[in-house]
C-alpha positions in Angstrom: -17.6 1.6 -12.2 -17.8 -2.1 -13.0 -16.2 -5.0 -11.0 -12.4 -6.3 -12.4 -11.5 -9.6 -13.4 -10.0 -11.2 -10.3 -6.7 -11.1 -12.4 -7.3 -7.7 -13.4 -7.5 -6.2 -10.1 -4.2 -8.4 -8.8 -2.3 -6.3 -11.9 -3.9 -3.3 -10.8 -2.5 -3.7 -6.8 0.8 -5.5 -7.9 1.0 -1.9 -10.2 -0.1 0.2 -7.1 2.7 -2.2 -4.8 5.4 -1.3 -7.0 4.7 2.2 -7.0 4.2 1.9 -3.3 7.6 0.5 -2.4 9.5 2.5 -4.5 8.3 5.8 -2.9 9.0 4.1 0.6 12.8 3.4 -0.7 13.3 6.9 -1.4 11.6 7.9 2.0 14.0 5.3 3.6 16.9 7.2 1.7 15.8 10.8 2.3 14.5 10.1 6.7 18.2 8.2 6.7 20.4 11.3 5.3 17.8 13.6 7.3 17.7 12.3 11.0 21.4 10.1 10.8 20.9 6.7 12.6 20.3 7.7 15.6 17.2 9.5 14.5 16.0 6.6 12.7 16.3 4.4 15.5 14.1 6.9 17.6 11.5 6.5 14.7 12.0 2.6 14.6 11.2 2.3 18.5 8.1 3.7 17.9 7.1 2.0 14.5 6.8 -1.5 15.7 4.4 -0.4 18.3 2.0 1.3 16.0 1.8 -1.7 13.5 0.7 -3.7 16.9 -1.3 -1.8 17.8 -2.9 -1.4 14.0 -2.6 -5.1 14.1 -4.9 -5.2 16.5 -7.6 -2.8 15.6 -8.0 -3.5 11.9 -5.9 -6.3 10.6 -8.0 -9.1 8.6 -11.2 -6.5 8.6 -10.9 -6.1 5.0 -10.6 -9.4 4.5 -13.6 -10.1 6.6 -15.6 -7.1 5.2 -14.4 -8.7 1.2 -15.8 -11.9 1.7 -19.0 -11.1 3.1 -19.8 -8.3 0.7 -19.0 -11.2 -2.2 -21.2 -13.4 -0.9 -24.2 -11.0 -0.6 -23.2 -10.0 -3.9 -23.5 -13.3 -5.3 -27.0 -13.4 -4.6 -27.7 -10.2 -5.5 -28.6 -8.6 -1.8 -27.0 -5.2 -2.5 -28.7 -4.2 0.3 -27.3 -6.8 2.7 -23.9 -5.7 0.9 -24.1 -2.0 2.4 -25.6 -2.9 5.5 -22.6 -4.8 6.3 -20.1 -2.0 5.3 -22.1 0.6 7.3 -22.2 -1.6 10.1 -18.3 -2.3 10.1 -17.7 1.1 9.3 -19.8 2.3 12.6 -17.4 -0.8 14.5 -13.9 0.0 13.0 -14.5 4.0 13.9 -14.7 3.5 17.3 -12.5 1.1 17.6 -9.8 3.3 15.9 -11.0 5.9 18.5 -10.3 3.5 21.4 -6.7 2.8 20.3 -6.0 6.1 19.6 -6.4 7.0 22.5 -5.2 4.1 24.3 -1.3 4.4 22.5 -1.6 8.4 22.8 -2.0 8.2 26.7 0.3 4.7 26.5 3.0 6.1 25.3 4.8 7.3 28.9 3.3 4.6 30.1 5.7 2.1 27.5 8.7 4.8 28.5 8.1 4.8 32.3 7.9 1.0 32.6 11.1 1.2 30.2 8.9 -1.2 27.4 11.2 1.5 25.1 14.4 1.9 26.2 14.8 5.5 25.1 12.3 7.9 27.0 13.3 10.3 23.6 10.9 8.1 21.5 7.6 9.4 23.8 6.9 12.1 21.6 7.2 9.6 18.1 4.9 7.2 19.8 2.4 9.8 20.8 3.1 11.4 17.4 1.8 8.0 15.7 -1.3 7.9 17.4 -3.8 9.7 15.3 -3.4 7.5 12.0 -4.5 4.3 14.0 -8.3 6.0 13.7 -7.5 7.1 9.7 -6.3 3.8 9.2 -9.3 1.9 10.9 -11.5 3.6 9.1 -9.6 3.1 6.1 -9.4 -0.2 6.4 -13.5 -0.9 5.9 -14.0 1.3 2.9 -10.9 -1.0 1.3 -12.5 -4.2 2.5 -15.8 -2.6 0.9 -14.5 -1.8 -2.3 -12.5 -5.5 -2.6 -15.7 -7.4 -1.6 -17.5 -5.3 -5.2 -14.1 -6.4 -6.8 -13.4 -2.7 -7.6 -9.6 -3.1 -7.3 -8.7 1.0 -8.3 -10.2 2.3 -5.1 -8.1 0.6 -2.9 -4.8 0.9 -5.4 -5.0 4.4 -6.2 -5.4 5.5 -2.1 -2.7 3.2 -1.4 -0.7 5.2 -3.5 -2.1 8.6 -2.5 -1.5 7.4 1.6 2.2 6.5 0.7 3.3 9.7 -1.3 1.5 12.5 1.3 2.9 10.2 4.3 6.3 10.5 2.6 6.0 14.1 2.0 4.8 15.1 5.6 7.4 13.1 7.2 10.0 14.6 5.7 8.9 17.9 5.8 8.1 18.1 9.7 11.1 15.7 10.3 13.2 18.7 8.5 11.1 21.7 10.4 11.5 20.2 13.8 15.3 19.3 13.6 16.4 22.2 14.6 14.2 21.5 18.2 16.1 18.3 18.8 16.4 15.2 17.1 13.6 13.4 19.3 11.1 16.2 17.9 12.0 15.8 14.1 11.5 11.6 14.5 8.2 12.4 16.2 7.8 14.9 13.0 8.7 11.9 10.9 6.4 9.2 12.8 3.1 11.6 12.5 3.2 11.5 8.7 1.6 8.4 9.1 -1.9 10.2 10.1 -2.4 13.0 7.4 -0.8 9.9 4.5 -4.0 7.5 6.2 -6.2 11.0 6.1 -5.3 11.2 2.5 -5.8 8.0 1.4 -9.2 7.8 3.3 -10.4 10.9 1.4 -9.2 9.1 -2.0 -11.6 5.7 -0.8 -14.8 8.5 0.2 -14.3 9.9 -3.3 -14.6 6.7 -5.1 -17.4 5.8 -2.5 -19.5 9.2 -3.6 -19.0 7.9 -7.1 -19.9 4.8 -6.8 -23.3 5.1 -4.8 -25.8 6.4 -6.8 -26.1 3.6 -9.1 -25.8 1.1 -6.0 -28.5 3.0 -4.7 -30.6 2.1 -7.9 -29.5 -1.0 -7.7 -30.7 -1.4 -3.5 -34.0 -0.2 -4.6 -34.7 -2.2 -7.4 -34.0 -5.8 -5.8 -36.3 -8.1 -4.4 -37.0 -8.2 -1.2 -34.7 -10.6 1.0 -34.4 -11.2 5.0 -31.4 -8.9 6.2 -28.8 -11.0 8.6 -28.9 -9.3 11.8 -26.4 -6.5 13.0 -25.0 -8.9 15.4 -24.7 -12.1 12.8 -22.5 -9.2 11.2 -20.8 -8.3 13.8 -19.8 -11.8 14.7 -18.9 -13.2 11.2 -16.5 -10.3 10.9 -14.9 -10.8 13.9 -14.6 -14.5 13.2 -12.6 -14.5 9.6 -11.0 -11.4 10.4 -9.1 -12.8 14.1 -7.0 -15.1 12.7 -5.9 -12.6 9.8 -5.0 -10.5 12.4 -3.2 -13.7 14.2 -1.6 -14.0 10.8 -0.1 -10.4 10.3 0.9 -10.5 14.5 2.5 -13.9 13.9 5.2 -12.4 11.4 6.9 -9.8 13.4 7.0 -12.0 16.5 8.6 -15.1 13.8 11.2 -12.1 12.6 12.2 -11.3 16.4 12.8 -14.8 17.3 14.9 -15.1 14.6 16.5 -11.7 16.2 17.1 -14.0 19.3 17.9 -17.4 17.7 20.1 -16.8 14.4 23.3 -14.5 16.0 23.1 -16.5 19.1 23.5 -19.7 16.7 26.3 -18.2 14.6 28.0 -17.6 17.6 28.0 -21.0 18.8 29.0 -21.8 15.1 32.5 -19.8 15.6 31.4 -16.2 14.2 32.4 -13.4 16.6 29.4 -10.9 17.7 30.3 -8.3 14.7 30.4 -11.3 12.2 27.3 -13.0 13.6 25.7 -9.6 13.4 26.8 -8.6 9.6 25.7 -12.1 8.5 22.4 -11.9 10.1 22.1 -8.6 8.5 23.1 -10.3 4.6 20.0 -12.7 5.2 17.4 -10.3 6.4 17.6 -6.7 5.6 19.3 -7.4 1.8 18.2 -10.9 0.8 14.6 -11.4 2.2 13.5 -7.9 1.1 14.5 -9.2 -2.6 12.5 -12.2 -2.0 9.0 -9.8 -1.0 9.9 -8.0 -3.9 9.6 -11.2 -7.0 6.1 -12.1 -4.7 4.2 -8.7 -5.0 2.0 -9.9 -8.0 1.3 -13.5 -6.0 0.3 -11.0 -2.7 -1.9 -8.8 -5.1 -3.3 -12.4 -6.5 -4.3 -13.7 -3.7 -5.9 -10.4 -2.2 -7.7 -10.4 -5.5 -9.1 -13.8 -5.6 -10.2 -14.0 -2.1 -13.9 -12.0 -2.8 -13.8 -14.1 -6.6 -13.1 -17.2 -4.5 -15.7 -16.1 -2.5 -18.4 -14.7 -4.9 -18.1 -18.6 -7.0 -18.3 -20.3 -3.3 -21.6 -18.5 -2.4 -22.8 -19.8 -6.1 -21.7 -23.3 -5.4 -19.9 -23.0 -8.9 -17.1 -25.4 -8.1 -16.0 -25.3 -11.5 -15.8 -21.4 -11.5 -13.5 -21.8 -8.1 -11.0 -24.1 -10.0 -11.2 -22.4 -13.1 -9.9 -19.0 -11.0 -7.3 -21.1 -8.8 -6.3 -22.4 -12.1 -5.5 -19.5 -13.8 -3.9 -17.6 -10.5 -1.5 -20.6 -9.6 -0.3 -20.6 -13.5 0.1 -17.0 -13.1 2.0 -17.0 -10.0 4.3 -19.7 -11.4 5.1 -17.7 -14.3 6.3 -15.1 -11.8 7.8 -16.9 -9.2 10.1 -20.4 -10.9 11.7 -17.8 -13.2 12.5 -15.2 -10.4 13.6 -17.9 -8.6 15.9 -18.8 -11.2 17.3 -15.8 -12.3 17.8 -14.4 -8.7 19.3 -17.9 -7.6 21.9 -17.2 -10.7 22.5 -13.8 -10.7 22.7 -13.9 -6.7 26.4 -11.8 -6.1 26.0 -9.5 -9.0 22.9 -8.2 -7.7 24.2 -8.3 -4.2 26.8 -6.1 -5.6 24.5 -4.2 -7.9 22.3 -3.1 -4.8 23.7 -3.2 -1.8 27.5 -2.5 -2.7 29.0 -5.9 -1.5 28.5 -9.5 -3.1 28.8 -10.7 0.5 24.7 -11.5 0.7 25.0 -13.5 -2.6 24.6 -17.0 -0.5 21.9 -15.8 1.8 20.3 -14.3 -1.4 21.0 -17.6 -3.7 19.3 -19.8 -1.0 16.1 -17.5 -0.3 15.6 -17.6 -4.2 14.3 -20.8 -3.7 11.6 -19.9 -1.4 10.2 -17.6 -4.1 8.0 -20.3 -5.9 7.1 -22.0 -2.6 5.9 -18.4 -1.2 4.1 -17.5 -4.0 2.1 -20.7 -3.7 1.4 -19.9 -0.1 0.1 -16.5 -0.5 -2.3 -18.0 -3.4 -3.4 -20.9 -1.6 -3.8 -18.1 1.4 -6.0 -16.5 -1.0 -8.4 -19.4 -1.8 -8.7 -20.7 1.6 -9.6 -17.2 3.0 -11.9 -16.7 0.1 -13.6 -20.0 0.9 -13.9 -19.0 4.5 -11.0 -21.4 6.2 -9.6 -18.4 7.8 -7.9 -19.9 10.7 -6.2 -22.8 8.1 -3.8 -20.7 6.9 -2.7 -19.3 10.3 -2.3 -22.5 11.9 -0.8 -24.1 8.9 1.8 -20.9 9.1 2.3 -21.6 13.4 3.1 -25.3 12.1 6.0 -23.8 9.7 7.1 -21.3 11.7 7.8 -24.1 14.8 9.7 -26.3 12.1 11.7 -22.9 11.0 12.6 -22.4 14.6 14.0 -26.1 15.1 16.0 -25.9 12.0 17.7 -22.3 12.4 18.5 -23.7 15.9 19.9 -27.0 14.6 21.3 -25.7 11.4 22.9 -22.0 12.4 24.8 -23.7 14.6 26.6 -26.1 12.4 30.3 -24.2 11.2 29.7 -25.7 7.2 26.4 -24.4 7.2 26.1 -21.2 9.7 23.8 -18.6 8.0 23.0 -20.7 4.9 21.3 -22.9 7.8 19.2 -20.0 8.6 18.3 -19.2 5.4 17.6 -22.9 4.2 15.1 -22.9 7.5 13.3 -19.7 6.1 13.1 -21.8 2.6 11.5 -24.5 4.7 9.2 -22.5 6.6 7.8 -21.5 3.1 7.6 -24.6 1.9 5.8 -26.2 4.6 3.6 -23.4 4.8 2.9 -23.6 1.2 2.8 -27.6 1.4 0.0 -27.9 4.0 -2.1 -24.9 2.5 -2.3 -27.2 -1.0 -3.6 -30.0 1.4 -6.5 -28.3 2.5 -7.4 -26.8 -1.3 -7.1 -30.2 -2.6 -9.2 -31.5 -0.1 -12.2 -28.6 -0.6 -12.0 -27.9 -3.9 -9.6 -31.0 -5.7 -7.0 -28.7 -7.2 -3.6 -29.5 -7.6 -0.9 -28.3 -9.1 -1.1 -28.7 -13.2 2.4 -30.3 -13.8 2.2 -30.2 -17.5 2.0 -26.3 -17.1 4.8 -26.6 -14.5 7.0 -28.5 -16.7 6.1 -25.8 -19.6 7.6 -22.7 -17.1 10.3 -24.7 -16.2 11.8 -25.4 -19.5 11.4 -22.0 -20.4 13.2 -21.3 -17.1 16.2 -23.3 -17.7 16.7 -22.2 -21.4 16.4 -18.4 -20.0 18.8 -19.4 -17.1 21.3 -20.7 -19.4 20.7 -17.2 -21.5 21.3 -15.1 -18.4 24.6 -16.5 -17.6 26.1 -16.6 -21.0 24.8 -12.9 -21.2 26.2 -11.8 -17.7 30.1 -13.2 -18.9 29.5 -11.7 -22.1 28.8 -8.5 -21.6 30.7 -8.0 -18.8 33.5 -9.3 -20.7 33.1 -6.1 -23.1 32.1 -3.1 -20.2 33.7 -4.3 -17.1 31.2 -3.0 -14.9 28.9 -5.4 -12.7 25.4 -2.9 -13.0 25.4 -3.3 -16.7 26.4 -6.2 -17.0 23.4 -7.4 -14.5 21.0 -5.5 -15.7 21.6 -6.5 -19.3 21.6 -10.4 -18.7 18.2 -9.7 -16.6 16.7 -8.0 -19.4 18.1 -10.3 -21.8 16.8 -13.3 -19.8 13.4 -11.3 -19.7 13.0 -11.7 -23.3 14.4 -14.9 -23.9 11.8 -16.7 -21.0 8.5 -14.7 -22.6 9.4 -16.2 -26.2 10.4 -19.8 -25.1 6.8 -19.2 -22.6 5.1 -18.3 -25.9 6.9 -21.3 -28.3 6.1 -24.4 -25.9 2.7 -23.4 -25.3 3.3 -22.1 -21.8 0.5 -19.0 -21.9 -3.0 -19.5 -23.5 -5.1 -16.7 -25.3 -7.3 -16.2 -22.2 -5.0 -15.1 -19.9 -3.6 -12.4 -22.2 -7.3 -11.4 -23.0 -7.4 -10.4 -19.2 -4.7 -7.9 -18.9 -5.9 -4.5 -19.1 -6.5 -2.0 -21.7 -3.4 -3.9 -24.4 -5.1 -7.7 -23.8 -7.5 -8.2 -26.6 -5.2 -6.5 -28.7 -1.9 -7.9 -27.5 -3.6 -11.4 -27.9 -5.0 -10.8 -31.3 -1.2 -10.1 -32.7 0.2 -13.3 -31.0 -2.6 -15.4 -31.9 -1.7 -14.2 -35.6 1.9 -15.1 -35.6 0.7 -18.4 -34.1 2.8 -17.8 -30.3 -0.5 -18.3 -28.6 -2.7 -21.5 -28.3 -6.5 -21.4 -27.2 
């Protein structure tokens, strides 16, 4: 098992994200059409809880154990490198032990104290409880196999955890119906553990694999002073904190905007039912569109944090820009057409997915913030990977205070009402993304390579122009919205790649990087002159 290509391993996770959300949408289906709504919303009481709780006891650990590993990678202390994943390993376990136990026995305390509303959702909390310690330990094995930039591990049991959790929760939620519908959501919520379980067996497989030739390598290095268990213990805790601020801080942004944006609409004119179906437009159907286009820029930057960090520990400065380079022109070639072809095919595929065009605004505006988040999440990347850990999350508290000034100010305006709120998320991107290209400018010097920005762009607008005419025209001849969408989308596909490839847009080594077709793939354009070196 050899190390990826940072940009290697982000295909591998964006391949493994895909896979991963579309076995959760059918879970969402089946669990929906299983338990009804009210079962769901037993399930979704105790949900939020666990993820806290998760939050708390393994967020930003992998992050943590990634960039140390890198960095006693880069100077070749394989030695230091296990010592620091045992040692995690030994932390994370019994802290997943700890808060196990602590939500297990919490649970009537949260129902007795009427945290949860519902005293039915005690047996789905409880129920939850035993993944936290899967999980935990999970979480160090992933951070191990990151920090050797072996990407697969980590893909191939997030795939594994997803499809047995899906499985089990469907198939206890359906055993246990027939005891009450409390007992098949707490069916439903413990497919969490044995998913974690599976995907922890999948990580210890690859482990087994993997050490006997890191063995050989341990014992054929030179000798070199081993940092301390506590150092270890201490730097881990310091990166990974504000990662674990980071992933905290999102849910508590989404439920102020729970409080601010239908209390706003109100005060705009909206009744409580049109408050409540507008707020529903911008965040369950348009913002899950907008995580969708940035899955390859999340899988980038989760990738480039141990290359960041590998380069850093080599004082190769030229290396780091080289990789921020080639991620950033990556990410734009995702995100400004996405961006683009979302913003302009907004109502159709409002109407495509969710049945109404009614979220085509919300949808339109959020396109925006596609680009801008995909810039964050890459610059997130860098700045963890050069050890600024706590940048990002403050630079992220600063956006999320200007988001909550503007959906106050905005929502509340009658011309604007939820395009205010969803103009404010746009912002809180863009600031985010803004202040995170301050601080990589001024540790590293890189900024944005606008001759490669105009090169997307063009190719953007021309494939733009493309979709539209394509959209009339074939739904001109069918009639039907689905094909008619999907068609200008694929259309538009094709159209931006060969424009990308004419101006110049894509150079021979970042096709050389994809795996398995690269070399090959880049060998036939180069020949039919669509690449340049």
């Amino acid at each position: 098992m050899s190390k990826d290509t940072f940009l290697k391993g982000a295909l591998i996770l964006t391949v493994a994200g895909i896979v991963v959300k579309i076995i959760g949408s059918v879970n969402r289906i089946l669990l929906s059409r299983l338990l009804g709504g009210e079962g769901v919303g037993l399930y979704q009481m105790a949900y939020p809880i666990y993820l806290l709780a998760l939050s708390i006891s393994s967020a930003g650990i992998p992050v943590a154990i990634s960039i140390i590993v890198a960095e006693k990678l880069a100077r070749s202390d394989y030695r230091g490198a296990n010592r620091v994943f045992r040692i995690s390993l030994g932390v994370l376990a019994i802290t997943g032990i700890v808060f196990t136990f602590l939500l297990y026995y919490g649970a009537g305390w949260l129902i007795e104290h009427h945290f949860v509303r519902d005293a039915r959702a005690y047996y789905a909390i409880a129920a939850l409880a035993p993944a936290i310690f899967f999980v935990t330990v999970l979480s160090s094995y992933r951070g191990y196999f990151q920090g050797l930039q072996m990407m697969t591990p980590t893909a191939v049991s997030q795939i594994f955890e997803q499809l047995f959790r899906v499985v089990t929760m469907i198939a206890f939620a359906y055993i246990l119906l027939p005891h009450g519908l409390e007992f098949a959501a707490a069916g439903a919520s413990f497919g969490a553990g044995p998913g974690a379980a599976a995907g922890l067996l999948v990580l210890l497989y690859y482990y087994w694999r993997h050490k006997p030739g890191f063995k050989h390598k341990m014992k054929t290095q030179p000798m070199v002073i081993q940092e301390s268990s506590v150092s270890i213990i201490s730097r881990i805790v310091k990166l990974a904190l504000p990662v674990s601020l980071a992933n905290i801080m999102l849910p508590v942004v989404s439920n102020i905007d729970l409080l601010i944006v239908p209390a706003r609409l109100e005060v705009a004119g909206y009744t409580v039912e049109q408050a409540t179906e507008l707020f529903g437009y911008l965040t369950g159907m348009a913002v899950p569109l907008v995580n969708l286009a940035t899955i390859l820029t999340a899988s980038l930057a989760a990738s480039l944090v141990p290359a960041v960090s590998e380069a850093y520990t080599l004082c190769d400065k030229q290396l780091i820009y080289q990789r921020i380079s080639t991620a950033m022109r990556i990410s734009n070639l995702i995100t400004i057409p996405s961006f683009v072809g979302l913003c302009l095919l907004a109502t159709p595929i409002s109407l495509m997915l969710y049945g109404t065009p009614n979220a085509g605004t919300s949808i339109a505006i959020l396109a925006v913030g596609i680009f801008l988040l995909g810039i964050h999440q890459v610059t997130t990347g860098v700045l963890q990977g050069l050890g600024h850990t706590a940048i990002p999350v403050i630079n992220m508290g600063v956006s999320a205070v200007v988001k909550i000034i503007m959906s106050w100010t905005l929502t509340a305006i009658p011309a604007l009402g939820i395009m205010g709120a969803a103009w404010a998320t746009v912002a809180d991107f863009g600031v985010a993304a803004l202040l995170n290209m301050v601080f990589v400018y001024r540790y590293v010097g890189f900024s944005l390579n606008s001759k490669d920005a105009f090169k997307t762009i063009i190719a953007s607008v021309v494939m733009g122009a493309v979709v539209l005419v394509s959209y009339d025209a074939i739904m001109s001849q069918t009639l039907h919205n689905s094909v008619a969408t999907l068609g200008a989308i694929s259309v538009g596909g094709m159209v931006f790649g060969i424009v990308i490839l004419l101006v110049g847009g894509v150079a021979v080594r970042d096709i050389e990087q994809l795996p398995r077709v690269g070399k090959t793939l880049a060998v036939i354009l180069t020949k039919f002159r669509l690449l340049r070196r």
